[in-house]
C-alpha positions in Angstrom: 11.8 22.2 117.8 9.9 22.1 114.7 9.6 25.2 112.8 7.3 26.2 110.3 8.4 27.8 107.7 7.2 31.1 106.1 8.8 33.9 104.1 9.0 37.6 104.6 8.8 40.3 101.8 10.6 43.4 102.7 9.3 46.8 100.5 10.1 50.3 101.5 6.8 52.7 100.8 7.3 56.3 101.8 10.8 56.0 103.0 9.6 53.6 105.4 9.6 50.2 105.9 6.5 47.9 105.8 6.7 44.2 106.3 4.6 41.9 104.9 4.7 38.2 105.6 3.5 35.6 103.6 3.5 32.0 104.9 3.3 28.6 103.0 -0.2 27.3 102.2 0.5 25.0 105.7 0.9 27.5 108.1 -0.9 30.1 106.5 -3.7 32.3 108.7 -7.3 32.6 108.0 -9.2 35.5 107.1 -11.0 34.7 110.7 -8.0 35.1 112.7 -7.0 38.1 115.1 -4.5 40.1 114.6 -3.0 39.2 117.6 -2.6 35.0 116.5 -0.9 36.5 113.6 1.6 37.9 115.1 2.0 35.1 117.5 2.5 32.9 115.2 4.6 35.1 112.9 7.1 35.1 116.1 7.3 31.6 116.8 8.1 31.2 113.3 11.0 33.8 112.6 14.2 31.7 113.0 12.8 30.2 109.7 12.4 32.9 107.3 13.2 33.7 103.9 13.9 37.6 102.3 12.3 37.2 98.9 12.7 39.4 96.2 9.0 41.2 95.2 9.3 39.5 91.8 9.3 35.7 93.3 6.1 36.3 95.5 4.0 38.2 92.9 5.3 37.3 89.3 6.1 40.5 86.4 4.7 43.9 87.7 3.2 42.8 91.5 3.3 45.4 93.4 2.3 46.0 97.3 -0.9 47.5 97.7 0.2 50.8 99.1 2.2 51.5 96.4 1.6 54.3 93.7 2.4 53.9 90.3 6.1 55.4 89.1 5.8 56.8 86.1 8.4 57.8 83.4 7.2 60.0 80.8 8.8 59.9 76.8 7.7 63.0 75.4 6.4 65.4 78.2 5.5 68.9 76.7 2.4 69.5 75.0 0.4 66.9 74.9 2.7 64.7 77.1 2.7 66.9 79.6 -1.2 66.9 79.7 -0.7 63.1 80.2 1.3 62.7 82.6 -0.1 66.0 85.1 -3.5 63.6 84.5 -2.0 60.7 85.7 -0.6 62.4 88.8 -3.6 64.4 89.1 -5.6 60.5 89.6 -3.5 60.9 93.3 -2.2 57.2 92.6 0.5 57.8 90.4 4.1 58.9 90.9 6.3 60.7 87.9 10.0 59.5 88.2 11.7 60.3 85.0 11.1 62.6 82.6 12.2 62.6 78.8 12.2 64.7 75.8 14.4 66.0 73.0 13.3 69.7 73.4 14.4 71.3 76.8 12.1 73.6 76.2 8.9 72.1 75.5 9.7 70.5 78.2 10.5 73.0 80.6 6.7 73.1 82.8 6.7 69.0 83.0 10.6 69.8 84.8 9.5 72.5 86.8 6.2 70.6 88.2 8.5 67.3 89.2 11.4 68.5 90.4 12.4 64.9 91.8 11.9 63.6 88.5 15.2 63.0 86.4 15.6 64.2 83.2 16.7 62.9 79.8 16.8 63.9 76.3 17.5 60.3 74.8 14.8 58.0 75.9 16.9 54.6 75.3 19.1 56.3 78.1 16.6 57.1 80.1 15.6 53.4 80.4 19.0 51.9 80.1 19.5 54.2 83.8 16.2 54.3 85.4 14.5 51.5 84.6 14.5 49.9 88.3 13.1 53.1 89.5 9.6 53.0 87.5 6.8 50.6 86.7 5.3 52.3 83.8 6.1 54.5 80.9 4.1 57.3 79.0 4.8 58.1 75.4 3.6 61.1 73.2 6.0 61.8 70.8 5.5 62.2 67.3 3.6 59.3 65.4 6.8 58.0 64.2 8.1 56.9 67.6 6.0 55.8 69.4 6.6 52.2 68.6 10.3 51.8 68.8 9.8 53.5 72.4 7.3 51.6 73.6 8.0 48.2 72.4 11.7 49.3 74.4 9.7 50.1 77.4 7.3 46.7 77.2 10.7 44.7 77.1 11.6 46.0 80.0 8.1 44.6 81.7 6.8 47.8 81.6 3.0 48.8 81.4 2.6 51.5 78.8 0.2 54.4 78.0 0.6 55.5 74.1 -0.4 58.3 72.6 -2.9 58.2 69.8 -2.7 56.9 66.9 -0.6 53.6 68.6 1.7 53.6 65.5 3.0 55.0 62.5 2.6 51.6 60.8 0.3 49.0 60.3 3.3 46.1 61.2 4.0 48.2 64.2 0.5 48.2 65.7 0.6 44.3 65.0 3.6 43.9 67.2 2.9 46.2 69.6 -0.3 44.2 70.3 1.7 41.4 70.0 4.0 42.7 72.4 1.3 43.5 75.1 0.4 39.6 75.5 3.5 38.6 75.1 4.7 40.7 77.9 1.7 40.4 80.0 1.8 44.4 80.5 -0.9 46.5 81.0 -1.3 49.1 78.1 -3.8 51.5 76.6 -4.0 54.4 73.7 -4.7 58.0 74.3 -7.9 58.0 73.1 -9.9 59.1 75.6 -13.5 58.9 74.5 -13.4 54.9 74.4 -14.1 55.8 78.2 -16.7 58.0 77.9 -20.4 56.9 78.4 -21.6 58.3 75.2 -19.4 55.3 73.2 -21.4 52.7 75.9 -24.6 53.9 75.3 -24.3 53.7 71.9 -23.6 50.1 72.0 -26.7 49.3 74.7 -28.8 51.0 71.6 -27.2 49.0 69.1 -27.6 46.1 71.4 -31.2 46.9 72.0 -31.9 46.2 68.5 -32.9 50.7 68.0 -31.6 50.8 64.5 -31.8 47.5 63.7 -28.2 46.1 61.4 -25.8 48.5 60.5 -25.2 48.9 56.7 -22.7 51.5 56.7 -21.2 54.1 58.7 -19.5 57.5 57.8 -16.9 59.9 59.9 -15.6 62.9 59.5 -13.6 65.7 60.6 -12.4 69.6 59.5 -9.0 68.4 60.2 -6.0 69.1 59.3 -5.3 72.0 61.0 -1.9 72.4 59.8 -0.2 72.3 56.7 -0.7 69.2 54.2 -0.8 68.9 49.9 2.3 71.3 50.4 6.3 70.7 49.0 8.6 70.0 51.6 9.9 73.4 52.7 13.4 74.9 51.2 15.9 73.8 53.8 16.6 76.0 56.9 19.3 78.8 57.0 19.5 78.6 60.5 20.7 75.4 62.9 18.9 73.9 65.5 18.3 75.5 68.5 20.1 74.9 71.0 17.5 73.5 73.3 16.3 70.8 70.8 18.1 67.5 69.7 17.0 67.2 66.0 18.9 64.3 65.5 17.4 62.4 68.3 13.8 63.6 67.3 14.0 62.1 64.0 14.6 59.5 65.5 13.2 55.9 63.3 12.7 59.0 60.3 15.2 59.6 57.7 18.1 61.4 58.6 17.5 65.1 57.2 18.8 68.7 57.9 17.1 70.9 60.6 14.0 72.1 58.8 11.9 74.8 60.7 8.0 74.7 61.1 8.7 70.7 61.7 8.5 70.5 65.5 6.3 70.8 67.1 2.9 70.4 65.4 3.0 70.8 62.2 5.2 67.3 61.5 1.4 66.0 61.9 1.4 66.7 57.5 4.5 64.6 56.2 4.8 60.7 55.8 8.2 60.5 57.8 7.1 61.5 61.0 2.9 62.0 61.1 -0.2 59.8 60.0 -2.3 63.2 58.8 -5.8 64.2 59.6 -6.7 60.3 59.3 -3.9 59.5 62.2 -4.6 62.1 64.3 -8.7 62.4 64.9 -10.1 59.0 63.2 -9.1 56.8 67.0 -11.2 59.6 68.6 -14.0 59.1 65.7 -13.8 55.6 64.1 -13.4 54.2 68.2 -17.2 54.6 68.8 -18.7 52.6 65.6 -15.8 50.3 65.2 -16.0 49.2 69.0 -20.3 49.2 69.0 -20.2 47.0 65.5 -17.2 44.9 67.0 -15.2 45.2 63.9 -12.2 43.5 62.9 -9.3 44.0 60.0 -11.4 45.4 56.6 -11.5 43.2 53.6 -11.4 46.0 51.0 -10.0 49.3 50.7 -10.5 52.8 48.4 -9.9 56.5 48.5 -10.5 59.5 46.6 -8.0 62.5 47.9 -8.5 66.6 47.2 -6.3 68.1 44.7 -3.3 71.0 44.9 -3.4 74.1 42.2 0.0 74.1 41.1 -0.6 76.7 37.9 -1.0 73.5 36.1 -3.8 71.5 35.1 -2.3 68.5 36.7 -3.1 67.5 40.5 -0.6 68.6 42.4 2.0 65.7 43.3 3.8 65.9 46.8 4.6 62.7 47.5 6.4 63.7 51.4 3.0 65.1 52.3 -0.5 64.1 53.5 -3.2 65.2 51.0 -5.1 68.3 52.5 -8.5 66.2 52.0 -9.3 62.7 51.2 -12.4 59.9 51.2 -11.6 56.6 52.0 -13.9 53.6 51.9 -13.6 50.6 53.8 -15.4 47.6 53.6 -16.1 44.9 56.5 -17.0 41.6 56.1 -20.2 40.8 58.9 -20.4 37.6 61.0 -23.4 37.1 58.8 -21.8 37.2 55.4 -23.0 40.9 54.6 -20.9 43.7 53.5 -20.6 47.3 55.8 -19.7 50.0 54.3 -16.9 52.4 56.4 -16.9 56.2 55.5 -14.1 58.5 56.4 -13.7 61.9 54.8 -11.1 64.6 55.9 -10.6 67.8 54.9 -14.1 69.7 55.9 -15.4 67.1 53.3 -18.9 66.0 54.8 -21.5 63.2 53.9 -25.1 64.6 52.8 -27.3 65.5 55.6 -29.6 62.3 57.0 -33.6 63.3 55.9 -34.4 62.4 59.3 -32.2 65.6 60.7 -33.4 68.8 60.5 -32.6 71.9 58.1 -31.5 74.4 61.5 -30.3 70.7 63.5 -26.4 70.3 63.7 -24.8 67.4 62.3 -22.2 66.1 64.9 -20.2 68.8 66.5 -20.3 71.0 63.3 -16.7 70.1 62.5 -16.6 66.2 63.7 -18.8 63.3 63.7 -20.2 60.2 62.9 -23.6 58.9 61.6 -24.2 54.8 62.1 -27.1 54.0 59.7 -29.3 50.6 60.2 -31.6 49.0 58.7 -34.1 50.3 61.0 -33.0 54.0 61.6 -29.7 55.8 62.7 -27.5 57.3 65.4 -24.9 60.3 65.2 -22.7 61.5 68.0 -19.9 64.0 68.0 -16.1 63.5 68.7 -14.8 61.1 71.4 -18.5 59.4 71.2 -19.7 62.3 73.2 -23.6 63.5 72.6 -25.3 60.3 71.1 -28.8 60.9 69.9 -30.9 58.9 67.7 -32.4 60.4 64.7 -34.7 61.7 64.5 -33.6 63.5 67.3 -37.5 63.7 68.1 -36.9 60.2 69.1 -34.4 60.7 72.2 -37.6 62.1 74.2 -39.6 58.9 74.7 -36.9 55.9 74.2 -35.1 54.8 77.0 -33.0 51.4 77.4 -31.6 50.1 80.6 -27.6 50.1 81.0 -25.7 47.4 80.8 -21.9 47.8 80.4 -20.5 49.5 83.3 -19.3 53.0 83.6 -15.7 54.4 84.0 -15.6 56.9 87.0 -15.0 60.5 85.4 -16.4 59.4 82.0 -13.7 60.7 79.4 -11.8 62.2 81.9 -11.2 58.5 84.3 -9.9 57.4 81.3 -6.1 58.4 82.5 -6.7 56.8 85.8 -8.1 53.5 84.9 -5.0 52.5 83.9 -3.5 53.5 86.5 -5.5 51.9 88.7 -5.4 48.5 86.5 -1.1 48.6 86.3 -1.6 48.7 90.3 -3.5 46.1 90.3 -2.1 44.3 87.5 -2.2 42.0 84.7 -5.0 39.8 84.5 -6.8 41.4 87.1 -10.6 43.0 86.9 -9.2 46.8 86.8 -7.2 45.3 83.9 -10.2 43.4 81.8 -12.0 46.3 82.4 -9.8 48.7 80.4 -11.1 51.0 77.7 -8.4 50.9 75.0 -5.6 47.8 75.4 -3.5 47.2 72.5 -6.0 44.2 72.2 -8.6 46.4 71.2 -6.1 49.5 70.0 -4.1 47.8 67.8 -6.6 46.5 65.3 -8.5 49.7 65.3 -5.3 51.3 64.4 -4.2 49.2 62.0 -7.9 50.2 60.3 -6.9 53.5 60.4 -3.5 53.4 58.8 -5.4 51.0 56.4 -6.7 54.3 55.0 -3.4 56.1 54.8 -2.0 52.8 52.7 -5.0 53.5 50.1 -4.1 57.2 50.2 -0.2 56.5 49.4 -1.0 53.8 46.9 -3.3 55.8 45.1 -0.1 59.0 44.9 2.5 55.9 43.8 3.8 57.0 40.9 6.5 55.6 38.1 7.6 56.8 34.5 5.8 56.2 31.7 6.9 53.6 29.4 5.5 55.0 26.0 7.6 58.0 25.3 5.4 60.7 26.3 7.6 61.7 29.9 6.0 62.4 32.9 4.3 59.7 35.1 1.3 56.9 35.4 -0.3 56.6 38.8 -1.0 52.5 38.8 -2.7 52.8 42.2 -5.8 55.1 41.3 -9.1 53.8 41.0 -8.1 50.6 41.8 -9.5 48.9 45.1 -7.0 47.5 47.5 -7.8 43.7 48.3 -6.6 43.9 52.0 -5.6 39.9 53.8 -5.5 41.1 57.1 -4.9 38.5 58.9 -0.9 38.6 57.2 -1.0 42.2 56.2 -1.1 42.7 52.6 -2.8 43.5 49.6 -3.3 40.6 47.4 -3.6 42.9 44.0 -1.5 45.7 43.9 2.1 44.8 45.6 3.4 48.2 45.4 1.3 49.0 48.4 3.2 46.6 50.8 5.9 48.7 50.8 3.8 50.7 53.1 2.6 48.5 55.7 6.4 48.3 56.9 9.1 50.9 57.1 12.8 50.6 57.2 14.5 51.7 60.7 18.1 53.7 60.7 20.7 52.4 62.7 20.5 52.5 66.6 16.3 53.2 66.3 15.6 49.6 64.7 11.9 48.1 66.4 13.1 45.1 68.4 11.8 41.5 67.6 9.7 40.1 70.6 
């Protein structure tokens, strides 16, 4: 008897068992055929089948249809555990595994997944669980995020990361790097990049409203916490006993337990944060850098607020974010013209457009951006939420047509696209419709940080050479040549020290 033959995929959903058979292209059924042929067919056939492991019939990350995306979390209070109750909350996810260094903080993520294990050293966690989850969430402090992820990605895992995607420029290169490489689905906390304001902004540009940007300019009233300050005197107290310092230092320098670190206000100091820039400008810059398709800036300048010390000096604190800076960037344009790229920090604001009005409020008071063309301008608020033309009289009679497609929940659906798109996979339309993949979130954030390397070159410091003590600051009022493309300044070296960080032992960022 001559058997055809066909093999049969064996996955267990819902403690159950569901079979799904999938033949060879020669005995393979049509769409037209009953269900009753199938199974005919599928009978006559058994003696001849194969058990096939789920990687073999679907390639990295295929997963049956009825599954739900497991999810492990890295960093689940605060913020993290906002992230992963969202995912859940999008009623196609699953939360597996839990980690965090701070049994505390993380206390409501263990109490709402009680199935979920729990670990306070994420290379653990993966080393032990990673057959049990598809996907991994990170939001830990900035200076994590890519040794963690980059583990998690090696592992074939899809990856959510927290904004900004890195602490370093060379770490958002390999992270994007990474995310082909690995043919993983990822995407970066910033929410508003799936929000219709940030789309309707580009119809407008699109539709030719303001005609060709000429320069753009951000801002925001943060920080919120401390920055411009000396690094505090070191604790009298230990640890407590529900948080691993050790292990949430992490890729920083190894330092004493120093209180009023963890669990915010880390945000201010160079080892661990990325400042006001890190934290807001992927919710601010997103909007004008996605609508004006921008790439890696050719040119780079700051200006930062100064510290009263009691002298007449600027304040110099070189652990610590400044508590306000300007930073200029400038873009080269397909058509050979220059774009100038605002961001100030701080509460530091640009002048008021003439086209707004005296009473009218600029942004969201403490947030915005203005994108001004050669024919008029737009502003919208954080997360690319509000967009109005200017002046604002204009928003009553224009009108243009959508054209990009919407993300279901607006900001909000931003958490379950991708989930939906690791379901469905790499490669697929859930996944080319993402809002924020490394592809896109890496070179925004390697903008950003582009900003923090003019604010740390223009604070690097060495002795003077001519007697007098004290020091010269070679980086100030200089403009940073930036060469993208192999990330580096071309004419002031001490800056390169920057883009890349040494790692401490047992933290190192793999190669890929």
């Amino acid at each position: 008897m001559n058997f055809k033959r066909f093999f049969l995929y064996i996955e267990p959903v819902n403690q159950k068992s569901i079979y799904i058979l999938k033949m060879n292209k020669d005995n393979l059924p049509e769409q037209g055929n009953t269900r009753r042929t199938f199974l005919k067919t599928s009978a006559t056939a058994l003696a001849g089948f194969y058990i096939v492991p789920r990687h073999v019939l679907g390639g990295p990350g295929f997963k049956a249809p009825s599954d739900k995306l497991r999810i492990a979390g890295i960093g689940v209070g605060g913020k993290g555990y906002s992230d992963i109750k969202s995912f859940y909350d999008s009623g196609n996810a699953e939360i597996i595994a839990l980690c965090d260094v701070d049994d505390e903080r993380a206390a409501k993520s263990i109490a709402d997944y009680p199935k979920a294990k729990y670990y306070r050293d994420y290379r653990e966690m993966l080393d032990k669980e990673h057959t049990q989850f598809d996907a991994v969430s990170v939001s830990t402090a900035d200076h994590n995020h890519a040794v963690q992820a980059l583990a998690a990605m090696q592992l074939g895992k899809h990856v959510y990361v927290q904004k900004p995607l890195t602490h370093d420029i060379y770490e958002a290169r390999i992270l994007t790097q990474a995310a082909e490489k690995y043919k993983v689905v990822t995407q970066m906390g910033n929410q508003g990049a799936s929000g219709d304001g940030v789309r309707k902004m580009r119809e407008w540009y699109a539709a030719g409203l303001i005609g060709e940007a000429k320069s753009v300019w951000c801002w925001t009233d943060r920080p919120v916490w401390p920055q411009g300050v000396a690094w505090p005197k070191p604790s009298t107290r230990k640890a407590p006993k529900s948080l691993d310092w050790n292990l949430w230092l992490g890729t920083a320098p190894l330092k004493p337990f120093t209180e009023n670190i963890h669990p915010f206000n880390w945000r201010g100091w160079w080892d661990y944060g990325t400042g006001a820039l890190g934290d807001m400008a992927c919710h601010i810059m997103e909007p004008p850098y996605r609508i004006l398709d921008l790439g890696y800036p050719i040119e780079a300048e700051c200006s930062v607020g100064s510290v009263y010390t009691g002298e007449f000096t600027r304040g110099y604190f070189p652990e610590s974010c400044p508590p306000s800076s300007h930073i200029t960037l400038k873009f080269r344009r397909p058509n050979g013209s220059l774009l100038d790229f605002h961001w100030m920090d701080g509460g530091i604001k640009p002048s008021r457009p003439d086209e707004l009005g005296a009473n009218e409020r600029m942004g969201d008071g403490g947030n915005g951006v203005i994108i001004e063309g050669t024919r008029g301008k737009m502003m919208c608020d954080t997360y690319g939420m509000n967009p109005r033309l200017l002046p604002l009289s204009l928003n009553e009679s224009i009108s243009v047509a959508p054209t990009l497609p919407r993300v279901p929940g607006d900001v909000g659906g931003h958490y379950a696209q991708w989930v939906n798109a690791c379901i469905a996979g790499h490669g697929s339309k859930e996944f080319q419709e993402l809002s924020s993949p490394f592809s896109i979130a890496g070179p925004l954030t390697e903008t950003v940080l582009m900003g923090n390397l003019a604010i740390r070159s223009y604070d690097y410091r060495v002795a003077r050479e001519d007697g007098r003590g004290g020091f010269n600051y070679p980086g100030r009022d200089i403009k940073l040549l930036w060469d993208g493309d192999n990330m580096r300044v071309t004419n002031f070296d001490p800056a390169n020290e920057f883009v890349k960080r040494d790692y401490p032992a047992g933290f190192e960022l793999p190669k890929i």
